[in-house]
N, C-alpha and C positions, 0 to 999 in steps of 0.2 A: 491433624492436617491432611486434606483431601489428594492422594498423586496429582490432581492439575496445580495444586497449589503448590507445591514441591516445585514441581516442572516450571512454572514461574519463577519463584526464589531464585532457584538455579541458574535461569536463562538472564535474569537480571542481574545476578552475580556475573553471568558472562559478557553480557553486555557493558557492563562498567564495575567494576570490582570498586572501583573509588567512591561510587553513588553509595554503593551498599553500605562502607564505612563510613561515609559522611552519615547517610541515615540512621546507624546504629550510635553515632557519638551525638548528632543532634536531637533525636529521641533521647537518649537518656537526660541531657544537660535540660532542654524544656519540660521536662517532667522533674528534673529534678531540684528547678531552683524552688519554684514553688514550696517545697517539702522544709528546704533551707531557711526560710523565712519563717514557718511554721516551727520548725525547733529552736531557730535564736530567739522568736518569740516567747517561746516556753520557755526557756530556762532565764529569759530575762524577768519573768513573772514571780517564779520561783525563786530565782535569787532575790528581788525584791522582798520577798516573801518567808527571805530567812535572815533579815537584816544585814545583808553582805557590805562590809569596806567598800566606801564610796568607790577608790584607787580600784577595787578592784570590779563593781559593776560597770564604771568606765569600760576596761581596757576588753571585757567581755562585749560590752556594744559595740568598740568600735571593730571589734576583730568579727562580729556578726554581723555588722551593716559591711566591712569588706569581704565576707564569704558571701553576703549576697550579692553587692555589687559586681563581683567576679563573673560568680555566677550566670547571672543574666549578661555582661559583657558577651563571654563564652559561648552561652546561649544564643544571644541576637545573632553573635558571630557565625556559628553555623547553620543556624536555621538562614541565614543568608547562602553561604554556601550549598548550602542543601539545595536553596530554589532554583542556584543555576546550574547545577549539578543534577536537578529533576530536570530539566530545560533540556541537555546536552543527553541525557539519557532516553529522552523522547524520543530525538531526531536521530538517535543511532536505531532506538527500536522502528524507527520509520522507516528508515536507511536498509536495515534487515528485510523491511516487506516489502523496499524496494529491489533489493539487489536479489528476493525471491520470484519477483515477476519476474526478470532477465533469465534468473535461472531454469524454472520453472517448464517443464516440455512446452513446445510450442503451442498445442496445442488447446493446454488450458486460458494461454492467452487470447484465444479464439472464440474463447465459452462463454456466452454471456451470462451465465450463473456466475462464472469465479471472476468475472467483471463486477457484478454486482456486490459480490463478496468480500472483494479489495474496497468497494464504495461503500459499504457499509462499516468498516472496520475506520474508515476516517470519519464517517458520521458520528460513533459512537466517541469516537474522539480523545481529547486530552482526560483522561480520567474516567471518562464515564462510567455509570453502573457497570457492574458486572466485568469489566474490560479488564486487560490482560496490564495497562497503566495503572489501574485502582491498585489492583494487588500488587505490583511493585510501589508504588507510592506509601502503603501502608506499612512498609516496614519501618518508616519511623516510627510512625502511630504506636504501633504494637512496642514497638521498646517502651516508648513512653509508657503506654497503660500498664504493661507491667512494670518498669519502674514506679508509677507513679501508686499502681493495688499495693507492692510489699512495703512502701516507706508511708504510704495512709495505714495501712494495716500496722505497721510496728508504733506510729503515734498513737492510735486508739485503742490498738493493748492494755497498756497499762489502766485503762479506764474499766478492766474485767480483774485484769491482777495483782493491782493494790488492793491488799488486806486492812478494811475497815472493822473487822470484828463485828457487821452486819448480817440481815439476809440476801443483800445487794451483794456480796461477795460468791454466791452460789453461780457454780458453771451453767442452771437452768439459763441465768440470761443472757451469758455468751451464749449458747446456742440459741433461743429465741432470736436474737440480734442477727445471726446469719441466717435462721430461715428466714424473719424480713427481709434481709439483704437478699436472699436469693428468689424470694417473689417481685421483688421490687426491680428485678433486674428480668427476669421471667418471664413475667406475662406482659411489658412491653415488647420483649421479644418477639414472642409468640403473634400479637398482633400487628408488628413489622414484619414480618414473615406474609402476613397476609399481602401488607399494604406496597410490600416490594413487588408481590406478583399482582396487583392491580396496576404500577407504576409500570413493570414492564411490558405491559400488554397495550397501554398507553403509550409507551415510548417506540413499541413496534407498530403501533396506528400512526405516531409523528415520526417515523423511520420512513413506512409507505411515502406518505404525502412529502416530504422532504428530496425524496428520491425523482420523484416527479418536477416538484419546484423546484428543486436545481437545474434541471436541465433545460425548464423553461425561463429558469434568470439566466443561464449561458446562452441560451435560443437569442434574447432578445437583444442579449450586447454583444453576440457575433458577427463582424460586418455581414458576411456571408448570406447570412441567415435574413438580419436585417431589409438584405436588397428584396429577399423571397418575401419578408414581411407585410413594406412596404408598396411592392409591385403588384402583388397579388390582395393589397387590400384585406389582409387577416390581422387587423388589429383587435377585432373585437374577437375573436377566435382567441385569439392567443389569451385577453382577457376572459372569457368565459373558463379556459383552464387553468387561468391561475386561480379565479373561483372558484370553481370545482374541485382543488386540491390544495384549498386552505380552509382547513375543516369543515369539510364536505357536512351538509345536515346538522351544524354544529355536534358532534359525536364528541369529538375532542375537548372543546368545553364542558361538556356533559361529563365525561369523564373523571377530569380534571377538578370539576368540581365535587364530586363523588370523593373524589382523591384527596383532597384538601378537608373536607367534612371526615375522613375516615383517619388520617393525620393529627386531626384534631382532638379527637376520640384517641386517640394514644399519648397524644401529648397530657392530657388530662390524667389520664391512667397512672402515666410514670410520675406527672406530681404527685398524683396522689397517694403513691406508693412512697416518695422518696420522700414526703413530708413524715410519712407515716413510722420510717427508719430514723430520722432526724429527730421528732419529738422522743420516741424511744431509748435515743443515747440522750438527749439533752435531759431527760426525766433521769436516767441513769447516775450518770454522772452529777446531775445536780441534788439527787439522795445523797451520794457518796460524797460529796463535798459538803454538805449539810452535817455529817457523821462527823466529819474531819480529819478523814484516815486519806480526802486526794488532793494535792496540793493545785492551787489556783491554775497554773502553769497548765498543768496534764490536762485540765479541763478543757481549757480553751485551746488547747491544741489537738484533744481528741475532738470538740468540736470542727474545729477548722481542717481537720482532717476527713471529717466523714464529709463536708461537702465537697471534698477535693477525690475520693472514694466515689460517692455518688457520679459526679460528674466523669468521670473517668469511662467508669463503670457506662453509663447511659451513653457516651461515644462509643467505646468498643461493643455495645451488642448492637447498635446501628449497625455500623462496620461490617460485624456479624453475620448481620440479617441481612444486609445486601450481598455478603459473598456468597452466603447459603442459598439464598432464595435466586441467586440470576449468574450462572455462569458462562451465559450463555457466548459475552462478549470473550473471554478468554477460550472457550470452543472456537471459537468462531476464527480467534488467532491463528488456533493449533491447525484447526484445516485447510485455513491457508497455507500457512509456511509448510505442512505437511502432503503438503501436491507432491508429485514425484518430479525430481528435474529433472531438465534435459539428461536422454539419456547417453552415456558412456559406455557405450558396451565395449570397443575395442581398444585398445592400445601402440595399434602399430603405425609405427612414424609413415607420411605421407612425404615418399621419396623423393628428393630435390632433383629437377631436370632440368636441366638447360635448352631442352630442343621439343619444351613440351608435351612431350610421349605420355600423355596421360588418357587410357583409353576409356569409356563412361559406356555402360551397358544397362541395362532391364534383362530378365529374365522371367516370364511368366509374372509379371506384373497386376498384382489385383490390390485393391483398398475400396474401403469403404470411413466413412467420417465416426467416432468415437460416438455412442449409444445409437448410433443408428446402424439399417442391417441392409441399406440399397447401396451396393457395390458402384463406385464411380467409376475405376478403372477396372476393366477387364482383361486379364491376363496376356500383357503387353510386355514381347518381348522384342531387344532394337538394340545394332551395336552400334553408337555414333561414332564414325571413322575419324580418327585426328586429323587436327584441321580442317574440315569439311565444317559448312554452314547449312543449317539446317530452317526452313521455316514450317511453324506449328500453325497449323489452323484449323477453322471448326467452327459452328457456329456455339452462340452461346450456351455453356452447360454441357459442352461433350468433355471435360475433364481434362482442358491444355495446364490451365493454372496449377489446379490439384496435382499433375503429372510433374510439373515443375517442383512444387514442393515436396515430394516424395524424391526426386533427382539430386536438391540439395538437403536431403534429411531433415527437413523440418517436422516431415511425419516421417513413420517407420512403416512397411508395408503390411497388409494382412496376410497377404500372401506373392509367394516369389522374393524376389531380391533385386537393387539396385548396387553395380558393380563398378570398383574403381581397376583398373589393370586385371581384371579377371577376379578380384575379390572383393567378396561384400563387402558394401559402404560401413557396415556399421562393426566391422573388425577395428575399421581406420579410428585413430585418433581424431577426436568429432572437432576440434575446432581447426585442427592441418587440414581437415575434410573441407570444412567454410571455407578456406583459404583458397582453395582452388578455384572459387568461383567471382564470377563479377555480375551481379546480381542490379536489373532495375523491374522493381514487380508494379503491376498496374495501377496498385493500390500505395504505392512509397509513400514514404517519410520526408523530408528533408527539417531539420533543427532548428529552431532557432537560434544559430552557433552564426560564427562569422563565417563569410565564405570557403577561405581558404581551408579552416579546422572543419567545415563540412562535406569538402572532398577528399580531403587527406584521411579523415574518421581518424584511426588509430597508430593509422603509419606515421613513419619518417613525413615533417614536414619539409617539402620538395618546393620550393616558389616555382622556380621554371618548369618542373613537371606538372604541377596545377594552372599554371599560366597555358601549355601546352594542350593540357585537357580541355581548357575553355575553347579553343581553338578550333581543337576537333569538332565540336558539336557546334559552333556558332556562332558562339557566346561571345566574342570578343567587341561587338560595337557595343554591347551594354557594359561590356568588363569597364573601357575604355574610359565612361561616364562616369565612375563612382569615385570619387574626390578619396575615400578609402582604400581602396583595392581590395585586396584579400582580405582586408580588415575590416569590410563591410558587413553589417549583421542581417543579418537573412531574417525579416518580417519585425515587428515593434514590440515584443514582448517584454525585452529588455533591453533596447536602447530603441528611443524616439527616435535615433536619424537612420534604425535601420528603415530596408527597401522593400518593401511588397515587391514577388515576383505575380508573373502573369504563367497561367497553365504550362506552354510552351518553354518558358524560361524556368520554370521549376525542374522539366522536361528534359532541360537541357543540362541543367547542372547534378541531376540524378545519373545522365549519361556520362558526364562528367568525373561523376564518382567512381563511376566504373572502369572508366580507362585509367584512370589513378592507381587504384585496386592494383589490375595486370596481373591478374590470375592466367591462368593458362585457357580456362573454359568464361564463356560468356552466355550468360541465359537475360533474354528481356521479353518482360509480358507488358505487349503494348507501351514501347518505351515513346512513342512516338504521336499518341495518340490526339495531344494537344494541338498539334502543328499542322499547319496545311499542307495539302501533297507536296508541294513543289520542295518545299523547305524538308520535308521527312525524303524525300529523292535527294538530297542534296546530302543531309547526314549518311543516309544508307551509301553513300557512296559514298564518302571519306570512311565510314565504319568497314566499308570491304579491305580499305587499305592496312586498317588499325588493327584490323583481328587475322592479319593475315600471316597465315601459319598456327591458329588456334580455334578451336573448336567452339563453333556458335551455335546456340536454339534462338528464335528471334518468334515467340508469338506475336500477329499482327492480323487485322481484320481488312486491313486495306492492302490487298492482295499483289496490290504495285512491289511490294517490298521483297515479293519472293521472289521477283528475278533476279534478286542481288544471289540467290541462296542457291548452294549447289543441290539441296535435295528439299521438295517439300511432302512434311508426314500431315497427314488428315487424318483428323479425330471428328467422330460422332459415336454419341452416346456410350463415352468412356474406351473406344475401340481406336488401331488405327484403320479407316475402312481402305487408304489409297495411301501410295508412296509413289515420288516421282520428281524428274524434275516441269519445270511451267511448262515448256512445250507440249510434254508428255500429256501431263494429266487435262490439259487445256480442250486437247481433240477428243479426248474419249467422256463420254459420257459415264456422268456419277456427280458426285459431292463437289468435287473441286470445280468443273465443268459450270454446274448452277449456281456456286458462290460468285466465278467469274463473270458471268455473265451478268447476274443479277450488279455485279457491282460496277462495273462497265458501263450499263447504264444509267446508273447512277452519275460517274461522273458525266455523261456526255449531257444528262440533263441538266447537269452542272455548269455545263461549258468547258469543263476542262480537258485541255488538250492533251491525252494519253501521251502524244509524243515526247512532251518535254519531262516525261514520267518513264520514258524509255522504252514505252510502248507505242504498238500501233491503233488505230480505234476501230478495229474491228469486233463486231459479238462472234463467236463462236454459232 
């Protein structure tokens, strides 16, 4: 047995200890009634065969037609058992690769390799070749075949060592008989071996194209997607690639037919093998009953035995030849769930305050993204003063976001350190560290959960402090409308009467989540991004009252927002090049000066009147 296979067994013992011993009693009982039928057979034969008391061939039948009936009760019983105890073992091994994505450093959630990797691992699917389910699955199998090799192999015994006073009694033809038997098992083998690595080579050309076609059968039933379909008149587009990657140049037919022609050639093979052991003992044994030294009985039961042997046999070197020849889906397991998680490096509790004293530092700050070697941030050191609001800007790509996610440890730095109270982030206990923060990134999430369980996330569920949060950002003339309330489900995935929101309202209830949160620090990249100025002036200023006395980063490109903020940092290209507050950096010529400007006229081309933005309209 191979260490991935071990490492299997193992992991499926841990995953359900109860599967395992259903598997091991339902394996034995389907291999074993079979056998039981095969012995009350024989010795019903036999007793006939030696003039046995009516009274007493009875009472032998009926006790051997109820070991069998038992038996297969037994049998159906668990092989019932089994299947939804395989069912239930599934979804916890699913459950595992999922609660490894959560775990898992953030970072590899970002990769689109170990994206594809997670999506490949559900293609390969319930069972498949090679998969990490086959070899848990087969441990019934394997009990069976071996129950089912030593009780064929003890009926067809006696058909070598009953003493006929023959040449048929010579050990020559027990051994003859297992070298047949072990060519006959052999060289299908050998060319399963082939025909598994033609199979998987095929199944990795249908893995490709699959990866493809899924994503253009979600393209097409995505409302989303649909609008862009539709509008843009890419109907035949979108059909030219679902043509192109359903089997491209018929390959895969070609294949497959290859496949099925080379299938068939071994299917031939092992008949002709197995006929070849079959007429061998049935010659055998029918000399030795010809002699008159084997009794009827043993005949027909080492007959009935060796095609219960053959058959056995000709499943488990399948079996065989698919674990040998493709492991690749059980690799494929192992490197997933073998990512490194999220890391823990520190232990020290994140001290409870009442008056938010939680000070948040950089210190020579550099990173660059995992296999690549262009540094996004450049050695960026900044003490953010409690309570102070801070706004981040910068045009696209000067490293606001990335800066952000190295602040709340989602990445770890390459060099220098982010600092909570004067000590590194990552002494602290990583998820007291989460805590502190009230997080809406550019790029959110929001659940298909009900409303209220999607602002609340994990906490104490609050009605009035969720009701209160809608308030702040809005949100309350649409609260008002939902015949639900809080009970309302956020988009149709699972319930028909939940509500589509609109960019803005999505916008709104992410903000939402945030003041729920009430961490002590607040970071938002682009919380506001959906909403038209006047309404994103209208939150910023309830946000001033909301976070006041706590420490805010508020990335935003629409530069109205930084007069809420007591100081603004400018980034370009990974650097901070200007600090200040609006006034300041407004008159002096640089980065912040030309984003002002530039977007100043913007709005006035716009029409929009600067003033009701809290500005005046003048360009610099």
């Amino acid at each position: 047995m191979s260490p991935l296979t071990r490492r299997v067994l193992k992991d499926t013992y841990q995953l359900s200890k109860r599967y395992v011993f259903i598997s091991l009693i339902a394996g034995f009982f389907s291999s074993v009634y079979p056998l039981v039928s095969i012995y009350i057979s024989r010795r019903i034969i036999d007793l006939l065969g030696r003039n046995t008391p009516y009274e007493t061939l009875i009472r032998f039948i009926l006790i051997g037609l109820l070991l069998v009936f038992v038996s297969q009760i037994i049998s159906g019983l668990f092989n019932y058992v089994h299947q939804f105890e395989q069912s239930e073992m599934y979804q916890r091994l699913e459950l595992s690769r999922n609660l490894k994505s959560i775990a898992m450093e953030f970072r590899y959630a970002e990769d689109p390799a170990v994206k594809e990797m997670r999506q490949k691992l559900t293609i390969i699917g319930f069972g498949g070749p090679g998969s990490f389910e086959m070899i848990a699955y087969s441990i019934k199998s394997m009990v069976g075949y071996t129950v089912s090799i030593l009780g064929a192999a003890w009926l067809i015994l006696p058909a070598f060592s009953y003493h006929t006073g023959t040449i048929y009694d010579s050990p020559v033809f027990l051994l003859l008989f297992l070298v047949l038997l072990a060519l006959s098992a052999y060289l299908p083998h050998r060319y399963n071996l082939k025909q598994n690595a033609k199979m998987n080579k095929l199944l990795s050309t249908v893995e490709s194209s699959n990866t493809v076609f899924n994503y253009l059968a979600n393209l097409v039933f995505d409302p989303e997607s649909g609008k862009e379909i539709r509008l843009y008149r890419q109907q035949e587009r979108v059909n030219r690639w679902f043509e192109k990657n359903t089997d491209p140049q018929g390959s895969t037919a070609r294949m497959l037919r290859e496949l099925v022609y080379g299938w068939g050639k071994v299917g031939l093979l092992s008949f002709g093998s197995n006929q070849g052991v079959i007429l061998f003992l049935y010659l055998l044994v029918g000399f030795k009953g010809i002699a008159g030294g084997l009794p009827l009985g043993h005949i027909v039961a080492a007959t009935a035995a060796l095609n219960v042997l053959i058959a056995v046999l000709s499943e488990l070197i399948t079996d065989l030849s698919i674990i040998r020849s493709d492991s690749s889906g059980v690799q494929l397991h192992y490197e997933y769930m073998d990512l490194p998680n999220q890391t823990q490096h520190g232990s020290i509790p994140v001290e409870k305050r009442l008056d938010n004293d939680y000070h948040l530092s950089t210190e020579n700050l550099t990173f660059h993204y995992p296999g690549t070697q262009r540094n996004i941030l450049h050695d960026i050191t900044i003490d953010f003063q409690v309570g102070r609001s801070y706004a981040i800007v910068g045009e696209n790509g000067s490293g606001k976001t990335t800066f952000i996610k190295l602040l709340t440890r989602l990445y770890d730095p390459v060099d220098g350190a982010v600092k909570l109270n004067r000590i590194s982030a990552d002494k602290y206990d990583t998820n007291q560290y989460y805590s502190l923060f009230n997080v809406v990134f550019q790029d959110f999430d929001l659940f298909s959960f009900k409303l209220g369980e999607t602002i609340a996330t994990n906490r104490d569920f609050d009605e009035e402090r969720i009701v209160n949060a809608l308030r702040d950002v809005g949100f309350m003339e649409r609260f008002n409308s939902l015949p639900k309330g809080l009970e309302t489900s956020l988009n149709k995935e699972f319930d028909a009467q939940g509500i589509t929101l609109s960019g803005g309202e999505q916008q709104k209830i992410a903000l939402a989540r945030a003041i729920y949160n009430d961490g002590p620090i607040y970071i938002l990249d682009e919380p506001t991004s959906a909403l038209d100025p006047i309404s994103e002036f209208e939150i910023y200023q309830k946000f001033q009252q909301i976070t006041r006395g706590k420490t805010s980063l508020i990335i935003s490109h629409r530069l109205s927002s930084c007069r809420f903020s007591d100081e603004i940092l400018v980034f370009d290209q990974g650097r901070i090049v200007q600090r200040g507050s609006h006034e300041e950096l407004v008159h002096i010529p640089g980065k912040y000066a030309d984003l002002w400007n530039a977007q100043a006229r913007h709005y006035q081309e716009e029409d929009i009147d600067l003033t009701k933005l809290g500005l005046d309209n003048t360009i610099v």
